[in-house]
C-alpha positions in Angstrom: -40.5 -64.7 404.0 -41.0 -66.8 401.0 -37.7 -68.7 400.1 -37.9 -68.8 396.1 -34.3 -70.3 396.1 -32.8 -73.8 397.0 -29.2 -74.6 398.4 -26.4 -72.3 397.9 -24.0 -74.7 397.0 -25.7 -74.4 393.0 -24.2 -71.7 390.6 -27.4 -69.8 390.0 -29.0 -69.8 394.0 -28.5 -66.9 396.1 -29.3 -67.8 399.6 -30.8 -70.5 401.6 -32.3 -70.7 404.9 -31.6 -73.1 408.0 -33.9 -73.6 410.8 -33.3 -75.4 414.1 -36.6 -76.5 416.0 -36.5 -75.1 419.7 -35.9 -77.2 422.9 -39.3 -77.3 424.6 -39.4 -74.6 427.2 -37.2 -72.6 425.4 -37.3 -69.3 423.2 -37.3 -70.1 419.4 -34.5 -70.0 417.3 -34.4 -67.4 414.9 -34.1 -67.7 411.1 -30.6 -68.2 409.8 -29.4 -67.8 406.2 -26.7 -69.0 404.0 -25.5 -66.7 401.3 -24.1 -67.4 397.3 -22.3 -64.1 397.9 -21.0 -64.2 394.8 -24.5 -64.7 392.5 -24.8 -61.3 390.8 -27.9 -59.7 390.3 -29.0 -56.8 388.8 -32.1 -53.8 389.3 -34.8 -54.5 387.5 -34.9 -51.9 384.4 -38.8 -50.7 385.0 -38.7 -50.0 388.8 -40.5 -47.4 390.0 -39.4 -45.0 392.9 -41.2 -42.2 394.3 -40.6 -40.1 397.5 -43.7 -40.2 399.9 -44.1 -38.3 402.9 -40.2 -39.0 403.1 -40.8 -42.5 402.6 -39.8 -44.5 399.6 -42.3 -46.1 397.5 -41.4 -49.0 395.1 -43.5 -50.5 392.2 -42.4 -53.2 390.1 -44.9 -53.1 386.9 -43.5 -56.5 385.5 -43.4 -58.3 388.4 -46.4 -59.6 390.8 -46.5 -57.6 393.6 -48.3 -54.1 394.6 -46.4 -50.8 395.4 -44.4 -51.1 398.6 -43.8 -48.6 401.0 -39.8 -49.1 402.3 -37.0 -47.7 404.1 -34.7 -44.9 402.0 -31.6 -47.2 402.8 -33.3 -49.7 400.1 -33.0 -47.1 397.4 -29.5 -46.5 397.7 -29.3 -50.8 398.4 -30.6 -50.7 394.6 -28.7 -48.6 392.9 -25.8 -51.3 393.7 -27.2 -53.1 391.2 -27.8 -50.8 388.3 -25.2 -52.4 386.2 -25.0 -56.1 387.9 -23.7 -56.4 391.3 -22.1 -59.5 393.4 -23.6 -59.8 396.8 -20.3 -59.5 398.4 -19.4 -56.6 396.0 -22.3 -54.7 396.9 -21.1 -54.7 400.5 -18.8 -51.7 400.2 -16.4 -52.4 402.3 -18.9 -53.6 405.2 -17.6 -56.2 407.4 -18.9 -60.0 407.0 -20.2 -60.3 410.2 -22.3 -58.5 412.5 -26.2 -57.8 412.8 -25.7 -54.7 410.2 -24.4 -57.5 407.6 -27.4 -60.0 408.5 -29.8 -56.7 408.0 -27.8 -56.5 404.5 -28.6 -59.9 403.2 -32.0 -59.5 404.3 -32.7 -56.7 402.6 -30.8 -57.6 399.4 -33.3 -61.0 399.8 -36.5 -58.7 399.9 -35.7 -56.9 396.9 -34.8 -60.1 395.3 -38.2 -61.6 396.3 -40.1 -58.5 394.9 -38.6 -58.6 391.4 -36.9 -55.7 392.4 -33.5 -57.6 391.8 -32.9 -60.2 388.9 -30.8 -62.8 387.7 -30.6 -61.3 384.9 -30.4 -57.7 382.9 -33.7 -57.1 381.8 -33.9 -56.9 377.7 -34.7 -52.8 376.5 -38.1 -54.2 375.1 -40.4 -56.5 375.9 -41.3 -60.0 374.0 -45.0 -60.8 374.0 -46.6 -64.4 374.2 -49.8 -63.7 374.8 -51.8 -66.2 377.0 -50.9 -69.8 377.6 -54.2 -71.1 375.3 -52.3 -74.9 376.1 -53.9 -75.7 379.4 -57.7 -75.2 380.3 -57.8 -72.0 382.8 -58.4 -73.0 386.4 -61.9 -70.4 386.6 -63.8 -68.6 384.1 -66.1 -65.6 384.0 -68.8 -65.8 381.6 -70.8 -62.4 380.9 -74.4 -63.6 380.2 -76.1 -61.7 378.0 -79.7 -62.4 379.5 -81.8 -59.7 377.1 -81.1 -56.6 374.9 -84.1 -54.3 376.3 -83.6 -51.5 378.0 -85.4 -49.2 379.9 -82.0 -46.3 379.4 -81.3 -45.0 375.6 -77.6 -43.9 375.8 -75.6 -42.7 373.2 -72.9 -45.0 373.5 -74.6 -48.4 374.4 -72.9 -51.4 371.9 -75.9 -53.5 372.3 -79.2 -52.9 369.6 -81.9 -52.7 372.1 -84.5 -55.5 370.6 -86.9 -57.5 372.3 -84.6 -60.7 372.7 -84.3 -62.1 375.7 -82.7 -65.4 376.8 -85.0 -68.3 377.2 -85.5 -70.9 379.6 -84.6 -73.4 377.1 -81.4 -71.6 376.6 -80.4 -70.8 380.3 -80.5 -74.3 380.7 -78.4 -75.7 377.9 -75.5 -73.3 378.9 -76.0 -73.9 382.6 -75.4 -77.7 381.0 -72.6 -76.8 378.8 -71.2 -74.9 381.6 -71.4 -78.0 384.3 -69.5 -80.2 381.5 -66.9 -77.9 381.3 -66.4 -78.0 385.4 -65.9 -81.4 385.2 -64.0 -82.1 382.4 -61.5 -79.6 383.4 -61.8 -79.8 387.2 -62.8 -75.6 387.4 -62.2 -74.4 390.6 -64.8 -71.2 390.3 -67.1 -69.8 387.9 -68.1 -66.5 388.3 -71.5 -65.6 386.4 -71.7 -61.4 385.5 -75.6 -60.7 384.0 -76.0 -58.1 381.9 -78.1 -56.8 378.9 -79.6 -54.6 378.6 -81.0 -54.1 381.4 -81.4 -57.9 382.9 -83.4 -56.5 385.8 -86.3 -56.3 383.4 -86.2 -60.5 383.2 -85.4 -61.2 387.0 -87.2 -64.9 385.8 -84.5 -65.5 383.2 -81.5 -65.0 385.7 -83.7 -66.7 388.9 -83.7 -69.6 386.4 -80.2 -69.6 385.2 -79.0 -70.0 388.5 -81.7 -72.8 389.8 -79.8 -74.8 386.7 -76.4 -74.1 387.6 -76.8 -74.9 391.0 -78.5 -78.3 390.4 -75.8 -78.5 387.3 -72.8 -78.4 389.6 -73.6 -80.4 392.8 -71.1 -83.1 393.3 -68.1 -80.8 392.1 -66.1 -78.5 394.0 -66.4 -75.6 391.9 -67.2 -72.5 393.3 -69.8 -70.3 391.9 -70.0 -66.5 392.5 -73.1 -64.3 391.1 -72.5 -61.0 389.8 -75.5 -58.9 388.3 -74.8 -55.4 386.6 -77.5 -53.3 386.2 -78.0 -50.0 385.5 -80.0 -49.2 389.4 -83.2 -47.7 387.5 -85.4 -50.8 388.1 -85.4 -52.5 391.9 -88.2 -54.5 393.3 -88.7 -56.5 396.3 -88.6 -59.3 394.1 -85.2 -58.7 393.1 -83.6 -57.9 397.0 -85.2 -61.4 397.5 -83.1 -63.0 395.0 -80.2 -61.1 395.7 -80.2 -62.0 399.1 -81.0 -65.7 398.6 -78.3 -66.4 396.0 -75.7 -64.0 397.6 -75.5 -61.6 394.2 -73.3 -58.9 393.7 -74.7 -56.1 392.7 -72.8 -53.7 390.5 -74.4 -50.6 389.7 -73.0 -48.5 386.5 -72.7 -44.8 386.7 -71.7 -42.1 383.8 -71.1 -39.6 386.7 -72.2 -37.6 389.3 -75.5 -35.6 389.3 -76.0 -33.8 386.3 -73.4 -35.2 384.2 -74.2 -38.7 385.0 -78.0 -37.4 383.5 -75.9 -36.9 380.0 -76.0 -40.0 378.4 -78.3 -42.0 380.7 -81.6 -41.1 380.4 -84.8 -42.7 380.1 -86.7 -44.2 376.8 -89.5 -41.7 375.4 -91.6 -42.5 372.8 -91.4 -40.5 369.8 -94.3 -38.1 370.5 -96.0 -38.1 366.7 -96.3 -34.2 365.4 -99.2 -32.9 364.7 -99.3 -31.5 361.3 -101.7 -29.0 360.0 -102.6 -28.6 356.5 -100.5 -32.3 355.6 -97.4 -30.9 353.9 -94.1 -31.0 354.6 -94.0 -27.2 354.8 -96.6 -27.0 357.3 -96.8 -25.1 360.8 -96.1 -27.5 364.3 -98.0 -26.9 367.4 -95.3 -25.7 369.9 -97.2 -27.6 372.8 -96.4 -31.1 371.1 -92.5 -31.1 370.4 -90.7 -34.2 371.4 -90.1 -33.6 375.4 -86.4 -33.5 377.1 -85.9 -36.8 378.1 -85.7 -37.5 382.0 -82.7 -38.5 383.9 -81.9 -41.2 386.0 -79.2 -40.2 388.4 -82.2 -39.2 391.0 -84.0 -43.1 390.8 -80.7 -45.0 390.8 -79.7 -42.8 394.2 -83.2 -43.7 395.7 -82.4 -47.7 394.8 -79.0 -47.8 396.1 -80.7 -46.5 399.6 -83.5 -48.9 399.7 -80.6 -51.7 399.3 -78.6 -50.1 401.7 -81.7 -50.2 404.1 -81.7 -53.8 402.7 -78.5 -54.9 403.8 -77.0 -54.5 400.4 -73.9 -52.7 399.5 -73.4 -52.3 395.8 -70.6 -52.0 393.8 -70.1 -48.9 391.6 -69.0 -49.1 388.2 -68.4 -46.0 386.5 -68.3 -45.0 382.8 -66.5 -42.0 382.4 -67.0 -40.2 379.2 -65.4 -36.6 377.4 -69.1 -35.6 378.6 -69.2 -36.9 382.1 -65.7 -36.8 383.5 -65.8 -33.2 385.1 -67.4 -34.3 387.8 -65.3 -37.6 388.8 -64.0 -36.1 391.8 -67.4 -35.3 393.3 -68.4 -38.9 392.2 -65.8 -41.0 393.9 -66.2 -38.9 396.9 -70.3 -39.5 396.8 -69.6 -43.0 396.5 -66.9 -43.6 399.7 -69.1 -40.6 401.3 -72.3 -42.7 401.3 -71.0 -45.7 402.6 -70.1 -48.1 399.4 -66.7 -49.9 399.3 -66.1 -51.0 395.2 -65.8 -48.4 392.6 -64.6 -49.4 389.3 -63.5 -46.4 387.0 -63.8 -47.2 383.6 -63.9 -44.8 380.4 -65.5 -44.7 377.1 -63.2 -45.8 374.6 -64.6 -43.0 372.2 -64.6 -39.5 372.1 -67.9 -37.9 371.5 -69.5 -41.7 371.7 -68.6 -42.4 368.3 -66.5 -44.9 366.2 -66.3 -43.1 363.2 -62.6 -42.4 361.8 -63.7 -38.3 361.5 -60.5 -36.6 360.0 -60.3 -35.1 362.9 -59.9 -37.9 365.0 -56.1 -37.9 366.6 -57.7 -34.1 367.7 -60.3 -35.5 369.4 -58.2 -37.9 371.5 -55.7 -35.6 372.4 -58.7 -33.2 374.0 -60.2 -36.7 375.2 -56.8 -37.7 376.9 -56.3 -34.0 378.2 -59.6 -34.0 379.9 -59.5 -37.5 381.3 -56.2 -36.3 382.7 -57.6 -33.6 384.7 -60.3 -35.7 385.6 -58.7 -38.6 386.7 -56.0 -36.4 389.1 -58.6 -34.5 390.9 -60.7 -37.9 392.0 -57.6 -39.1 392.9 -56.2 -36.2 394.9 -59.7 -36.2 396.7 -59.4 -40.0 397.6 -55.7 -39.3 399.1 -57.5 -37.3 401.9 -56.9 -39.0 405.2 -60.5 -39.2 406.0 -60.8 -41.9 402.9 -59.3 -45.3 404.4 -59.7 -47.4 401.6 -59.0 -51.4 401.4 -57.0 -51.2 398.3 -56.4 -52.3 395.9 -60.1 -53.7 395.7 -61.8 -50.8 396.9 -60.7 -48.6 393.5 -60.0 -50.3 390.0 -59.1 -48.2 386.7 -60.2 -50.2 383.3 -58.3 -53.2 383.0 -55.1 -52.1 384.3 -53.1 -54.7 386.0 -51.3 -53.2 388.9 -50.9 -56.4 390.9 -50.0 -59.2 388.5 -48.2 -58.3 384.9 -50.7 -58.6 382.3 -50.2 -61.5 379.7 -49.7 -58.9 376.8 -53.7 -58.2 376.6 -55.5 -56.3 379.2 -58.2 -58.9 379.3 -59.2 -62.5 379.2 -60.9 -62.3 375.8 -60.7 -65.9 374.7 -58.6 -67.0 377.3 -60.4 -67.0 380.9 -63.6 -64.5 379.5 -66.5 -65.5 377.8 -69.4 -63.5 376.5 -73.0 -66.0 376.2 -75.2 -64.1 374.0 -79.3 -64.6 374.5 -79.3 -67.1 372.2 -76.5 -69.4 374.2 -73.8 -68.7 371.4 -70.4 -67.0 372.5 -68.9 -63.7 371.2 -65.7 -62.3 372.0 -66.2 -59.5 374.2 -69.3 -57.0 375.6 -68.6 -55.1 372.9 -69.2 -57.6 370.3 -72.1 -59.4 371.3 -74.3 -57.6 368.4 -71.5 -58.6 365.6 -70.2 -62.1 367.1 -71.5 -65.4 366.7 -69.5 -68.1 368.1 -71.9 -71.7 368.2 -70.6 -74.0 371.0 -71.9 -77.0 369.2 -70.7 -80.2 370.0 -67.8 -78.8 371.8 -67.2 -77.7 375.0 -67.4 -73.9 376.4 -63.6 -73.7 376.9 -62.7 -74.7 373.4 -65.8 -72.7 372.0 -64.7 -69.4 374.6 -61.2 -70.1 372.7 -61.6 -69.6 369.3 -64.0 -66.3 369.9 -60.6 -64.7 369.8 -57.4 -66.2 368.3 -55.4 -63.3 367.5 -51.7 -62.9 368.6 -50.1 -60.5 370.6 -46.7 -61.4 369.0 -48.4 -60.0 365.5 -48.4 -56.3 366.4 -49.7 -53.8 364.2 -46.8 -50.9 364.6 -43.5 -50.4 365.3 -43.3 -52.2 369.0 -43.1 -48.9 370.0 -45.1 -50.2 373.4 -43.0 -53.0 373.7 -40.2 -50.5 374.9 -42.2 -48.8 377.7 -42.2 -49.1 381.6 -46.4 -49.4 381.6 -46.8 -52.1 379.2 -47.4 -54.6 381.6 -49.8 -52.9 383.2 -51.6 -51.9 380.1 -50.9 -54.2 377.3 -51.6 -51.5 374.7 -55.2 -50.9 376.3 -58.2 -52.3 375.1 -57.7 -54.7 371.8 -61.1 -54.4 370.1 -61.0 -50.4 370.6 -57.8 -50.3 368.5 -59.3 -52.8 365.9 -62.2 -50.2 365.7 -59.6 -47.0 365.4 -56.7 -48.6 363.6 -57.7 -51.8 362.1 -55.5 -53.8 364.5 -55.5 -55.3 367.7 -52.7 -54.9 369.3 -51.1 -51.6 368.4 -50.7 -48.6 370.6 -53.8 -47.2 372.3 -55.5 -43.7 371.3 -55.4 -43.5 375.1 -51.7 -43.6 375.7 -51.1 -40.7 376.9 -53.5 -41.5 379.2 -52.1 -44.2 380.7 -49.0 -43.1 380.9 -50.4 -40.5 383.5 -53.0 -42.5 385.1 -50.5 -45.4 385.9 -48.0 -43.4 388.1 -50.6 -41.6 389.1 -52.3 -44.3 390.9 -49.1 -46.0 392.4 -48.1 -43.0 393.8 -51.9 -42.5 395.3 -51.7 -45.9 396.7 -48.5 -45.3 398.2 -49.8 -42.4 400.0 -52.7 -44.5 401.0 -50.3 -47.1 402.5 -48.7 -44.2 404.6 -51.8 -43.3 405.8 -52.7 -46.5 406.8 -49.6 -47.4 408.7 -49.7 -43.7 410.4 -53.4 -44.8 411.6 -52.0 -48.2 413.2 -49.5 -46.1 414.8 -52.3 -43.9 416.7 -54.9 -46.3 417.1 -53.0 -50.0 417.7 -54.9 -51.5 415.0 -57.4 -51.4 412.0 -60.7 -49.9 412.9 -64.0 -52.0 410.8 -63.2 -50.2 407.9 -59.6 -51.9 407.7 -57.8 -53.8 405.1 
C-alpha cells in the first residue's frame, strides 16, 4: 500500500504508518497505522458505481487509476462522505479498537489512495490547463510520414496520394534532429509510428531511418520502440526480415469485418478510358468497357496476417469504424481475439458519410452517426464479456483516445505536447490529419520546440458555453478530438459532434472491464492461477 501521506501530527495528514523490523527467527510484524481521525474528507463528486455480478465496481474518471472491483461494505463506507466526513465521525458509533476498527481505517485509506476520497469538495465544473508546455516531455512519439502513395483509394483518407516519398537525405537529418533532442533533454524513449500511405511500398526508406537512429542514439539511454502501420495489403519476405531484426510492431488497420471492411478499402484501378463511337459527347458506350467494381482487400490482408502468424508475428489491429462499416464490429473484435491477436484499437471516423462538409443537414447526420455507433459499439462489447474472451486489459482493447487510466490533460492527445507528425519532407505538422495542410520547418531549432508550436492553442479558450467542463467523462474525453471540432465548428475545444457517443461508450466500457475483472478473479479461483493468456 502506497503511503501518499506523512506524520499525523500535521493539520492536513490523515494517517501514517509504523513498521518494526522482525527479530531474526521470528514471524514479521505486521503493518501498523496511526490515524488524524479528525482530517475530514469527502467523496469524490464523479465516482462511478456499478453493481456487477453482486460485486461493486468503482471508477474514478479524474483520478489515475482503472475501474476496481470491491466489497459492497465500501459503498456504503463512501457514502459517509457525501457531504464531508471526519474519520472518527464516519465511525458510527463503532468502537476505537478492535480488528473491525483497523479494517475501518484501512479501507477509509484505500479509498483515499484511489481518489475515491479527497481533501477537498470537488468544484461542480472543471478548470482546464491544458498541458504543462514548461518542461521538455520525458518521451515522444513521432508519426513519420515516410510516403503519400498508396496502393488502397478510400473515401476518407486525409492524405493526397502523390508520388512523394521521404528521402534518404531526409531520414537522416531527422534521425539527427531527433538524436539532438535525446540529448539535450535526456529522453527516456522515443517511439517511432511509420505511416503514409502505405510505407510498406518504401521498406528502403524506413530500413534506412532506423540504421540512422540507431547509430544516432548510441551512447544515450534512450529507449527506442518501432511501430509500423500499414494497411496488410503488401507483405514480402523482405519486410518479416526487417520486422524481425528491428523488433517492429506491426499494426494492421481494418474498416471492419468481411464485407464491410471491403467498403471503403479497396484497391487502386486505373480509369479504364471509354471507347466512344462516332466522337461526340452524345455517343453510344460499349457495355463490355465500363469502369470495373473495384476489388476488395479484406481477403489479402487476412492471408498476410497468417503468413506473419506462421512468422512469429502477432500484429496489432487497429480498426476504423465508419457509419458504413460499424454493423459488423461485433463479428470483427470476435475475429480478431478468435484468431489469436492480442491488441485491437477501435477507432471511428470522425465524419459521417466520410465527408467534412457543413451539409445543412449535418447535426442529422451525427445523431444517426452516434445512434449507429451506439449499437455497434454495445454489441462488440457484449460479445467480448463472454467468458471464453480472457483479455489482458486494458491493453488488449483501446477506444480512440479515451483516457481511462490516467485523466486526460484537457486534450485527448499529445498534439504539440508529447506527439509529433514528420512529414516526407522532414517538416512537422500538427497531427495525421494535417499533414497535407501543415508545414511546421524545424530549422535551427530543436524537434521539441519545433513539435511545440505545431499546436499552441488553449484549452482554457473554449469555444462554447463549458458546458463539458460540468460533466463526469470529461476527463476521459476532453471534448473528443480537437482538429474534428475545428473542422465542424470552427473551434478546437468545444463539445464533440460525438458526445453522445461518449457518454455511452465510457460507462459502457468500465462496466465491461469490470465484468472482465470478475471473470478473471472467478478463473483464479478454479484454476490457482493465470493460464499463458494471463494479465
Amino acid at each position: 500500500m502506497v503511503e501518499r501521506l506523512a506524520a499525523a501530527h500535521e493539520p492536513e495528514d490523515m494517517m501514517r504508518e509504523n513498521s518494526q523490523e522482525a527479530e531474526p527467527g521470528s514471524l514479521a510484524q505486521p503493518k501498523r497505522y496511526q490515524f488524524n481521525l479528525g482530517a475530514k474528507l469527502f467523496a469524490a463528486r464523479h465516482t462511478f458505481r456499478q453493481d456487477v455480478d453482486g460485486r461493486l465496481l468503482l471508477y474514478s474518471p479524474d483520478s489515475p487509476g482503472l475501474p476496481l472491483i470491491v466489497p459492497n461494505a465500501m459503498g456504503a463506507l463512501l457514502d459517509r462522505f457525501a457531504e464531508g466526513n471526519t474519520m472518527l465521525g464516519s465511525m458510527q458509533g463503532e468502537a476505537v479498537h478492535g480488528p473491525q476498527f483497523q479494517e475501518l481505517l484501512r479501507n477509509i485509506n484505500f479509498l483515499y489512495e484511489r481518489g475515491f476520497l479527497r481533501d477537498a469538495p470537488d468544484p461542480r465544473r472543471y478548470v482546464p490547463h491544458g498541458p504543462d508546455k514548461s518542461r521538455p516531455p520525458p518521451e515522444f512519439d513521432a508519426w513519420v510520414h515516410v510516403n503519400n502513395n498508396c496502393n488502397l483509394d478510400c473515401a476518407y483518407c486525409f492524405v493526397g496520394h502523390t508520388p512523394e516519398a521521404m528521402t534518404s537525405a531526409v531520414a537522416s537529418e531527422t534521425a539527427q534532429r531527433m538524436s539532438l533532442a535525446a540529448r539535450k533533454y535526456a529522453l527516456e524513449r522515443i517511439t517511432i509510428k511509420f505511416a503514409g500511405g502505405e510505407p510498406t511500398l518504401v521498406l528502403p526508406v524506413m530500413r534506412h531511418f532506423v540504421e540512422c537512429l540507431v547509430a544516432e542514439l548510441r551512447g544515450t539511454k534512450t529507449e527506442l520502440k518501432i511501430a509500423l502501420i500499414t494497411n496488410g495489403t503488401h507483405v514480402t519476405d523482405k519486410l518479416i526480415e526487417w520486422i524481425k531484426q528491428d523488433d517492429v510492431s506491426v499494426n494492421v488497420s481494418l474498416d471492419g469485418y468481411g464485407d464491410d471492411h471491403d467498403v471503403y478499402r479497396v484497391y487502386k484501378t486505373p480509369q479504364r478510358r471509354l471507347r466512344v463511337f462516332g466522337g461526340t459527347s452524345g455517343s453510344d458506350f460499349r457495355a463490355g468497357d465500363e469502369p470495373p467494381q473495384r476489388r476488395g482487400s479484406w481477403k489479402k490482408i487476412v492471408e498476410n496476417i497468417a503468413w506473419l502468424q506462421a512468422e512469429g508475428i502477432v500484429p496489432n489491429i487497429n480498426a476504423t469504424i465508419s457509419q458504413e462499416s460499424c454493423g459488423s464490429l461485433a463479428e470483427l473484435v470476435k475475429w480478431v481475439f478468435g484468431s489469436g491477436m492480442r491488441l485491437c484499437h477501435l477507432g471511428v471516423v470522425r465524419q459521417p458519410g466520410s465527408s467534412w462538409e457543413r451539409t445543412p443537414d449535418l447535426r442529422g447526420a451525427f445523431d444517426r452517426y452516434n445512434n449507429l455507433l451506439i449499437e455497434s459499439f454495445d454489441r462488440a462489447l457484449t460479445e467480448l464479456e463472454r467468458p471464453e474472451y480472457f483479455l489482458d486489459l486494458p491493453s488488449a482493447l483501446t477506444i480512440a483516445e479515451l483516457a481511462f487510466d490516467n485523466p486526460a490533460p484537457d486534450i485527448c492527445c499529445g498534439m504539440g505536447t508529447n506527439h509529433m507528425v514528420v512529414r516526407h519532407d522532414g517538416n512537422l505538422a500538427a497531427c495525421p490529419m494535417t499533414v497535407g495542410e501543415d508545414r511546421f520547418e524545424p530549422g535551427d531549432s530543436d524537434l521539441i520546440e519545433t513539435m511545440q508550436r505545431t499546436f499552441t492553442e488553449s484549452a482554457r479558450d473554449r469555444g462554447d458555453d463549458g458546458e463539458c467542463l460540468s460533466c463526469e467523462w470529461y476527463k476521459v474525453c476532453a471534448s473528443g478530438c480537437p482538429q474534428a471540432n475545428k473542422r465542424f465548428f470552427g473551434h478546437s475545444f468545444t463539445k464533440s459532434p460525438l458526445c453522445r457517443f461518449w457518454k455511452f461508450v465510457i460507462p459502457r466500457y468500465v462496466t465491461f472491464f469490470g465484468r472482465k475483472l470478475v471473470q478473471a478473479e472467478q478463473r483464479v479461483q478454479r484454476t490457482g492461477g493465470y493460464d499463458e493468456q494471463g494479465v
